[in-house]
Short mmCIF file of the C-alpha atoms (twelve columns), coordinates in Angstrom:
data_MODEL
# 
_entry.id   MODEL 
# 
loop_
_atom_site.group_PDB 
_atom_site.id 
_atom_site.type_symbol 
_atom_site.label_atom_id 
_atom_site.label_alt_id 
_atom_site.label_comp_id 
_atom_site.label_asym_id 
_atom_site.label_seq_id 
_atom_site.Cartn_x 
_atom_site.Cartn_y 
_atom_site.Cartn_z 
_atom_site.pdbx_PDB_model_num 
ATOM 1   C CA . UNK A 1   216.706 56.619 53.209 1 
ATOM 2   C CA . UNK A 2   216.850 59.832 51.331 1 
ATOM 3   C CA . UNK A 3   220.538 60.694 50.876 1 
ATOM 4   C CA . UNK A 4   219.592 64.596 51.431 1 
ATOM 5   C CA . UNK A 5   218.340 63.448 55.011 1 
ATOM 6   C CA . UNK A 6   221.853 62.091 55.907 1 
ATOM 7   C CA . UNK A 7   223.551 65.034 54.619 1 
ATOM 8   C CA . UNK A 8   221.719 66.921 56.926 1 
ATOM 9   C CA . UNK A 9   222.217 65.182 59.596 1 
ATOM 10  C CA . UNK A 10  225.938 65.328 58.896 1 
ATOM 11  C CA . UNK A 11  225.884 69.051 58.886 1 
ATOM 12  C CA . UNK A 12  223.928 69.158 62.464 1 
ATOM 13  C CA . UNK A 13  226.191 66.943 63.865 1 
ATOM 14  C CA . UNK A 14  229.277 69.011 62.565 1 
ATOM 15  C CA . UNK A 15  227.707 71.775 64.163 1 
ATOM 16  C CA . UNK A 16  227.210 70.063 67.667 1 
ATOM 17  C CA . UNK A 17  230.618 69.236 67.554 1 
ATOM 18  C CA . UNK A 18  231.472 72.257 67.357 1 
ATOM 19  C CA . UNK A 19  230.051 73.052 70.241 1 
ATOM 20  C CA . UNK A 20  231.242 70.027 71.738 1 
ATOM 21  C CA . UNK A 21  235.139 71.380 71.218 1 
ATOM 22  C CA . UNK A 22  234.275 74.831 73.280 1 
ATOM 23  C CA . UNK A 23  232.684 72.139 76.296 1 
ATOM 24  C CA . UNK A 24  235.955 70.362 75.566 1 
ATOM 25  C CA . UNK A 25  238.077 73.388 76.007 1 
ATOM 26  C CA . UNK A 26  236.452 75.080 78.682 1 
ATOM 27  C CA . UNK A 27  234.588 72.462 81.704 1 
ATOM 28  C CA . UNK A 28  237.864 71.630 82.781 1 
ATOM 29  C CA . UNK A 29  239.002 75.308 83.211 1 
ATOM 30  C CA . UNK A 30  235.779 75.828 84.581 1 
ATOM 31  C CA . UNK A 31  234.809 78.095 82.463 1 
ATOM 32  C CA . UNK A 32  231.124 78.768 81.043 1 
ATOM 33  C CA . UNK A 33  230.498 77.497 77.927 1 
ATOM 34  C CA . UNK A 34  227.854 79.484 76.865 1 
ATOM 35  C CA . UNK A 35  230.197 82.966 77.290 1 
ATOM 36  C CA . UNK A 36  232.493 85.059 76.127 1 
ATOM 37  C CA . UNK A 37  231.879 84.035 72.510 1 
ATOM 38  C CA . UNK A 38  235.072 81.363 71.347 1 
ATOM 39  C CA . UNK A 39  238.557 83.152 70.546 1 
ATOM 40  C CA . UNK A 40  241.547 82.249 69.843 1 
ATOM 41  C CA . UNK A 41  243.743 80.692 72.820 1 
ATOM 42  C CA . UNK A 42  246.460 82.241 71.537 1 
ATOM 43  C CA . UNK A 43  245.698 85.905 70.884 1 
ATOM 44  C CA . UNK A 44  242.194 85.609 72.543 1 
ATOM 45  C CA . UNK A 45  240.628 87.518 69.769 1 
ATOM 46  C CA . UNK A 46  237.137 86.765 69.198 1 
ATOM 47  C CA . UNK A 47  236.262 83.725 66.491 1 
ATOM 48  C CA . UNK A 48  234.555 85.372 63.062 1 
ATOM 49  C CA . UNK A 49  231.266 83.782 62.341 1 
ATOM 50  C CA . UNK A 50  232.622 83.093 58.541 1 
ATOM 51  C CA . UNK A 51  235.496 81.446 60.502 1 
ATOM 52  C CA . UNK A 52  233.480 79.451 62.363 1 
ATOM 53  C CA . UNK A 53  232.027 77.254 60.118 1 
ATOM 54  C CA . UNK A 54  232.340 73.328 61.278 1 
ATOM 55  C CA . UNK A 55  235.030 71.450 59.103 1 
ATOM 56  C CA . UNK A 56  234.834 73.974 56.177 1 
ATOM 57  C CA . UNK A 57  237.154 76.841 57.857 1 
ATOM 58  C CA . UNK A 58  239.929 74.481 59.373 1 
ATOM 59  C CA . UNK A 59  240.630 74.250 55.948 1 
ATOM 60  C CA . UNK A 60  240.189 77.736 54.461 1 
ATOM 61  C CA . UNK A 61  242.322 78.994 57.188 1 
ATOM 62  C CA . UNK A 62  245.019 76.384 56.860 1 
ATOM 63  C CA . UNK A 63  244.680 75.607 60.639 1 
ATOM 64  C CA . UNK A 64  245.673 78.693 61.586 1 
ATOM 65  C CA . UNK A 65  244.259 81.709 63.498 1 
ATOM 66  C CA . UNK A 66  243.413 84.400 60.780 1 
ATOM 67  C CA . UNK A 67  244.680 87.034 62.991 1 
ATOM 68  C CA . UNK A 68  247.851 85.730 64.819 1 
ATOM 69  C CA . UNK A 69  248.557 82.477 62.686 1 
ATOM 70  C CA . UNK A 70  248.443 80.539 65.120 1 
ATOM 71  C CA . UNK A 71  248.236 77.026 65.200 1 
ATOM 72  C CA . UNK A 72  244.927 75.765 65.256 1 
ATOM 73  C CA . UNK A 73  245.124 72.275 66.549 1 
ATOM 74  C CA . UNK A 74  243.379 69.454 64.180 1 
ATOM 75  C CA . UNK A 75  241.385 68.145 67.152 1 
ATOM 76  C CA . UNK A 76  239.015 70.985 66.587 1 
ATOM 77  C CA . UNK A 77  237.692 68.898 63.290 1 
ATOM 78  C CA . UNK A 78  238.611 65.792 64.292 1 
ATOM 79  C CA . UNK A 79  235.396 66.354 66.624 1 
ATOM 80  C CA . UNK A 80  233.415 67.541 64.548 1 
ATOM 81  C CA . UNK A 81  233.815 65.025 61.753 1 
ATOM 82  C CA . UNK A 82  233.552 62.074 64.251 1 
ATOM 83  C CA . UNK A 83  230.697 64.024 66.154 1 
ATOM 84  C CA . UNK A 84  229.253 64.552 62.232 1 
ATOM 85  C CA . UNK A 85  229.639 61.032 61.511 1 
ATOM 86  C CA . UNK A 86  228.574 59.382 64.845 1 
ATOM 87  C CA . UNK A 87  225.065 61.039 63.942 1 
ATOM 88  C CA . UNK A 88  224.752 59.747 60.419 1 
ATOM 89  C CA . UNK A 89  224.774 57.161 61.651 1 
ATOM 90  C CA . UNK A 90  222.587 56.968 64.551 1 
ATOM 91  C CA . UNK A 91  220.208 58.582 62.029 1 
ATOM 92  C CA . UNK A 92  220.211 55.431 59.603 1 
ATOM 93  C CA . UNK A 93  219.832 53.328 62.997 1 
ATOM 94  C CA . UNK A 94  216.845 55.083 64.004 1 
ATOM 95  C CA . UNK A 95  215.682 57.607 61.966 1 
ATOM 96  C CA . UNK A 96  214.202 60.633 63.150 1 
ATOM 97  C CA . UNK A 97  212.695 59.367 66.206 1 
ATOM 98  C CA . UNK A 98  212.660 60.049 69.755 1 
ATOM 99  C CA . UNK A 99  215.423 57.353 70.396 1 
ATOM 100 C CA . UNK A 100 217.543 59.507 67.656 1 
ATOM 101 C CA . UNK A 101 217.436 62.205 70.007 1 
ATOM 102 C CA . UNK A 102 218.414 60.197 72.960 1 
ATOM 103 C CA . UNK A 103 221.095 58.609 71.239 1 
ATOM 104 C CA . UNK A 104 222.827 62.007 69.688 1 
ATOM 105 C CA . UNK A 105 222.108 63.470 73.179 1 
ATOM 106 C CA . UNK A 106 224.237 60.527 75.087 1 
ATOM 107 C CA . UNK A 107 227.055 59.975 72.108 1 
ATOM 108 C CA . UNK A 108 227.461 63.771 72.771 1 
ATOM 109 C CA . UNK A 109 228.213 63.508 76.422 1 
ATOM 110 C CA . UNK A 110 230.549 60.619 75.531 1 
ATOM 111 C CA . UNK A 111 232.518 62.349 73.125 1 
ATOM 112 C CA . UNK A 112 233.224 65.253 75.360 1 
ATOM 113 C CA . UNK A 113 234.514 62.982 78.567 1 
ATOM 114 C CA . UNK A 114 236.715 61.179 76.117 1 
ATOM 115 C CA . UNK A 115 238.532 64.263 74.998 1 
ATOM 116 C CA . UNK A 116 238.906 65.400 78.622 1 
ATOM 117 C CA . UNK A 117 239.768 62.201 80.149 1 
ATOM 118 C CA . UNK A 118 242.564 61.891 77.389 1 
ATOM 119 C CA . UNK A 119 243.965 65.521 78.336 1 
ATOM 120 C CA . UNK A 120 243.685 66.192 82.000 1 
ATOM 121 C CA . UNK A 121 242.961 61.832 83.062 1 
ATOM 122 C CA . UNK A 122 240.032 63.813 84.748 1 
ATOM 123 C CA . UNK A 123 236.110 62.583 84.131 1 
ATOM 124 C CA . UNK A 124 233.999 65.817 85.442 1 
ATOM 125 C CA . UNK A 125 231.211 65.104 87.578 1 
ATOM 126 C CA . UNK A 126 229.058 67.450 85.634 1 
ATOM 127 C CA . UNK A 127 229.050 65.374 83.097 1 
ATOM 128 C CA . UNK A 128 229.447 61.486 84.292 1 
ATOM 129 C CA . UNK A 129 227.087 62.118 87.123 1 
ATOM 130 C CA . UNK A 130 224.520 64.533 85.268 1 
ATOM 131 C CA . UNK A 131 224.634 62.093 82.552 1 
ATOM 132 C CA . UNK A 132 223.588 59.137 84.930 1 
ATOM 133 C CA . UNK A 133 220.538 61.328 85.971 1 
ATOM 134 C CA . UNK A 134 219.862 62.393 82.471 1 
ATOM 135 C CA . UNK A 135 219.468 59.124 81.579 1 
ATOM 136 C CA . UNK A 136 217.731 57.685 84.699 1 
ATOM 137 C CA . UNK A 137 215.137 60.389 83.903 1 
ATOM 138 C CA . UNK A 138 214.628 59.885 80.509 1 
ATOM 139 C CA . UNK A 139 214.384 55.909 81.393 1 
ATOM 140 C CA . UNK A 140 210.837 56.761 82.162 1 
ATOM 141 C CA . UNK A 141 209.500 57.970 78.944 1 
ATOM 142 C CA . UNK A 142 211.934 56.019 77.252 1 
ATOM 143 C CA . UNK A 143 209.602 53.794 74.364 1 
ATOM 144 C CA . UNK A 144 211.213 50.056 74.818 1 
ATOM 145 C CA . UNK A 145 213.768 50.815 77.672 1 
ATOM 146 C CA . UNK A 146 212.355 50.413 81.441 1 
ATOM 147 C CA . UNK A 147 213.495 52.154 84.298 1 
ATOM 148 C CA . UNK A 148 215.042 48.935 85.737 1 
ATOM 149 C CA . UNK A 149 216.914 48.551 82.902 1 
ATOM 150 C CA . UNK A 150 218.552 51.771 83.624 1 
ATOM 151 C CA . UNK A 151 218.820 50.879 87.358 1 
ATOM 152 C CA . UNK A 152 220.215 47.788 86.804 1 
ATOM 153 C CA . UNK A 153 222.781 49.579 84.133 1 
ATOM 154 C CA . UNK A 154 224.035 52.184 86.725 1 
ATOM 155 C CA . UNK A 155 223.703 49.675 89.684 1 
ATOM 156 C CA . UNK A 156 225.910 47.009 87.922 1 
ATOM 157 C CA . UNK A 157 228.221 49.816 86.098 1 
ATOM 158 C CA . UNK A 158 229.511 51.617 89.739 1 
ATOM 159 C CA . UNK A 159 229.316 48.019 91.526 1 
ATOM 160 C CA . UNK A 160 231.333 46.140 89.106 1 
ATOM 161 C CA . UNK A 161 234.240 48.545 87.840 1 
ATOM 162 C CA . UNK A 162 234.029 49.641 92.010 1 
ATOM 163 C CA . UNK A 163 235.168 45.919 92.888 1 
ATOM 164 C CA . UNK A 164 237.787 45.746 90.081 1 
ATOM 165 C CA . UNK A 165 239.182 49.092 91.198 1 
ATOM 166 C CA . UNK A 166 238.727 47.744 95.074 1 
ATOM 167 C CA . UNK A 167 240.561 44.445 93.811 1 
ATOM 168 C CA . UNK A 168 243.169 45.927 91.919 1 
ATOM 169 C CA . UNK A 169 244.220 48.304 94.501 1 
ATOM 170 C CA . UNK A 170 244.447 45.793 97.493 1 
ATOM 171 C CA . UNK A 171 246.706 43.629 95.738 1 
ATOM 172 C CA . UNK A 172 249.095 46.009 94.529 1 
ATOM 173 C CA . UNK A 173 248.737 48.432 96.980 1 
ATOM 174 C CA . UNK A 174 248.368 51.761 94.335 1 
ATOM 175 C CA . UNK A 175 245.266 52.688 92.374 1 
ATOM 176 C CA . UNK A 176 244.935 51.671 88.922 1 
ATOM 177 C CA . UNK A 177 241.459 52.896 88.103 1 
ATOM 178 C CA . UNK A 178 239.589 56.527 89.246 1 
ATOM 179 C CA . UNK A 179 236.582 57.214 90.201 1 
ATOM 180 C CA . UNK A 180 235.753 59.356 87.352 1 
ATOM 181 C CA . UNK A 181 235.876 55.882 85.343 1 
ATOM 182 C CA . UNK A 182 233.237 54.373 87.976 1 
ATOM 183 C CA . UNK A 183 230.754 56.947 87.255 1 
ATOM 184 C CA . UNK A 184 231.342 56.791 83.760 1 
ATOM 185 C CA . UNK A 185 230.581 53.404 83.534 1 
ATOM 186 C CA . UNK A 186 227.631 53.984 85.490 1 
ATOM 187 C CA . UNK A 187 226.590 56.731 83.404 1 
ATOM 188 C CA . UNK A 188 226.574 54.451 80.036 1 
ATOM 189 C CA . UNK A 189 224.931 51.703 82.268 1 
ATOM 190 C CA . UNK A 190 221.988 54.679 82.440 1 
ATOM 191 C CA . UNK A 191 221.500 54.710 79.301 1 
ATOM 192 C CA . UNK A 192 222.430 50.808 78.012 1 
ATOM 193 C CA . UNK A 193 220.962 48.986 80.873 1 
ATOM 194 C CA . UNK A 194 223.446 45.779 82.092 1 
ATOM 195 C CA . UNK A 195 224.405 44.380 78.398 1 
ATOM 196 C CA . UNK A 196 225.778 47.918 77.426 1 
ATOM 197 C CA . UNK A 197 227.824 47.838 80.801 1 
ATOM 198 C CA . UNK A 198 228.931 44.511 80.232 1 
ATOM 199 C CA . UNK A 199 229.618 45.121 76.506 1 
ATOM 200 C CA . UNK A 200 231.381 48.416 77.118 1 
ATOM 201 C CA . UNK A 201 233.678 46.909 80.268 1 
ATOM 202 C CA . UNK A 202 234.990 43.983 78.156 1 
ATOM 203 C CA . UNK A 203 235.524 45.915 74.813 1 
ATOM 204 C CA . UNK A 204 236.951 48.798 77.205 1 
ATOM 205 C CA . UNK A 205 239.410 46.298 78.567 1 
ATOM 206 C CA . UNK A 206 240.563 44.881 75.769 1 
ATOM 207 C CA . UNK A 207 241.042 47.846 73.479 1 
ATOM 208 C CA . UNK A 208 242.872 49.511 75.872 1 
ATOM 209 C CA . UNK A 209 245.302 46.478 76.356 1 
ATOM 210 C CA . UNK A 210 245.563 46.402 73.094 1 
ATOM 211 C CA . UNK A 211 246.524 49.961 72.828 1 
ATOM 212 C CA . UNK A 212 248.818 50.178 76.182 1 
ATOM 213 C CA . UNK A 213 250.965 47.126 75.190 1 
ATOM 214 C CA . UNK A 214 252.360 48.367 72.127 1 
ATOM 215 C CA . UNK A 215 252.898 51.951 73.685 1 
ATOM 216 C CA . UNK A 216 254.445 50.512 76.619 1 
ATOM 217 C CA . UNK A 217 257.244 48.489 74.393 1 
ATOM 218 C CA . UNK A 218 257.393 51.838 72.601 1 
ATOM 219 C CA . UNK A 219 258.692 53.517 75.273 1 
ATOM 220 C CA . UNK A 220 260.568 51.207 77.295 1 
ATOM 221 C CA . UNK A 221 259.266 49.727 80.366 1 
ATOM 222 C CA . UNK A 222 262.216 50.747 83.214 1 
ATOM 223 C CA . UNK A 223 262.076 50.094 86.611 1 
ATOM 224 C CA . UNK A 224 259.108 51.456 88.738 1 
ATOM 225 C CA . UNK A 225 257.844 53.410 85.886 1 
ATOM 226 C CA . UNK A 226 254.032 53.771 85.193 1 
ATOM 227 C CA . UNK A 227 251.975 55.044 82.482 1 
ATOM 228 C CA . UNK A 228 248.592 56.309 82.808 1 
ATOM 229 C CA . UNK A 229 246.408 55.642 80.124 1 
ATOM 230 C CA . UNK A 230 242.986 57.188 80.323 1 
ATOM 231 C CA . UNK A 231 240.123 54.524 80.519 1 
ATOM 232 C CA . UNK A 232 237.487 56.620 79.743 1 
ATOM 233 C CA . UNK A 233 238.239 56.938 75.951 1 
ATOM 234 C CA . UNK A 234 238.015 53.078 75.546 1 
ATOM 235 C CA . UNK A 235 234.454 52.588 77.461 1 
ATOM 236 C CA . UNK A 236 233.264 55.363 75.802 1 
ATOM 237 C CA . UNK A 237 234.459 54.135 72.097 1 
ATOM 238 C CA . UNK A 238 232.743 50.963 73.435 1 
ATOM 239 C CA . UNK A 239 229.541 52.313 74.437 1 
ATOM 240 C CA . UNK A 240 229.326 53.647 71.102 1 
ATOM 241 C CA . UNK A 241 229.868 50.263 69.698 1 
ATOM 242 C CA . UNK A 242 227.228 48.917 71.509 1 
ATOM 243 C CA . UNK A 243 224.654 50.840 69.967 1 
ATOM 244 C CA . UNK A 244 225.303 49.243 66.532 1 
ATOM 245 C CA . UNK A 245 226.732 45.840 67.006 1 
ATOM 246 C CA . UNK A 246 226.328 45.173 70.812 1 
ATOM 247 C CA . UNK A 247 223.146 43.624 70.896 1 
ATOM 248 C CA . UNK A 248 224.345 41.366 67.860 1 
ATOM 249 C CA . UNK A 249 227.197 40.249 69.510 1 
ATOM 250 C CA . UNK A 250 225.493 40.179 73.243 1 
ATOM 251 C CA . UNK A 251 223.084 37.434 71.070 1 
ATOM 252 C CA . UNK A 252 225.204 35.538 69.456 1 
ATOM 253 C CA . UNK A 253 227.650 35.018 72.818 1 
ATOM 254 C CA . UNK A 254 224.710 33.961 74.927 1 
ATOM 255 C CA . UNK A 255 223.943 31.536 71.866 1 
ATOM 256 C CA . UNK A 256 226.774 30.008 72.105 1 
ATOM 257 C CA . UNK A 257 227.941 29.882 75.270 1 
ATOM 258 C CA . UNK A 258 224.799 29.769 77.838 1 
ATOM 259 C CA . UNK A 259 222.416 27.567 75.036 1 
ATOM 260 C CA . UNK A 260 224.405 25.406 73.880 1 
# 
């Protein structure tokens, strides 16, 4: 694969992830995302175009507003390198095909809710339930995916995180998991048929334990206190996952433990 290909690639996913920080900033204000033009938060005047380059002018400005010197927080290219990255690599996966555009398109979507859940512990129905649709649709001129596949995925993505949220919630008598999650999960289901849900519940699960624990004996545990910690990053991160070493490990599981 020519090296000049990836590079590419790299700079058209910085860019998307650029946009992908005003969708970050702005869906859960409620705001458009296609106008004004992006500003500073601080001083609210209007982003340059020369500094508005992905990556590049974090660090020519220092992270900082040119005008007010503001902070600039890093997250604004910390999403566009992962964003940048994510689709390098989805590129050597796939190439330039029509599943390369599905992919970037779904990865994009993912990105976005993770950054929101992780901020407000809010998933937007724009996005989990447009996604689910999005997908469901494409399902149909999807090359090697089947529109049962992506029924199945959403069917067994609501159903099963619904009866774990049900579960959880009768027994202690408070609600541990959101809806936003639900749809989520259905969402990725949309797109990665029943493996990817299974795949992305599990890993979900136990990267977030793995996560919460340690923050948890950080902080002290004292009576009757909770701490949230936003699912939606962790099935997300997952669902990612799934596209490069899921079906490996999906394989080799049902090797070993359903054919003996």
């Amino acid at each position: 694969m020519h090296i000049a290909h990836l590079i590419l690639v790299f700079i058209f996913g910085a860019c998307v992830g650029s946009f992908l920080n005003v969708c970050i900033y702005r869906i859960p204000l409620k705001k458009s995302i296609v106008h004004p033009p992006s500003a500073c938060p601080a001083c609210e005047k209007p982003i340059r175009f020369y500094d508005n380059i992905p990556l590049v002018s974090y660090f020519v400005l220092r992270g900082k507003c040119r005008d007010c010197g503001a902070r600039i927080s890093v997250r604004y290219f910390i999403v566009e390198l992962i964003t940048a990255v994510v689709f390098m690599l989805i590129y050597r996966r796939w190439g330039l095909s029509y599943e390369f555009f599905i992919q970037i398109f779904f990865t994009a979507i993912l990105i976005v809710i993770s950054f929101i859940d992780y901020d407000f512990q809010i998933i937007p129905d724009i996005l989990s339930i447009g996604g689910m649709i999005a997908g469901l649709i494409i399902s149909f001129v999807r090359p090697g995916f089947r529109v049962m596949d992506a029924v199945y995925g959403i069917l067994s993505g609501a159903g099963v995180l619904f009866v774990i949220a049900y579960g959880y919630q009768l027994i202690t008598k408070r609600e541990g998991m959101g809806g936003g999650d639900i749809k989520l999960l259905a969402m990725i289901g949309s797109f990665s048929g029943f493996k990817g849900v299974i795949f992305s519940l599990v890993g979900g699960a136990v990267a977030g334990t793995l996560v919460g624990i340690p923050l948890m004996l950080i902080k002290g545990r004292g009576e009757g206190t909770r701490y949230a910690i936003p699912f939606g990053p962790f099935l997300s991160l997952c669902a990612i996952l799934y596209l490069f070493l899921g079906p490996g490990v999906v394989h080799t599981f049902s090797e070993i433990f359903l054919h003996p």
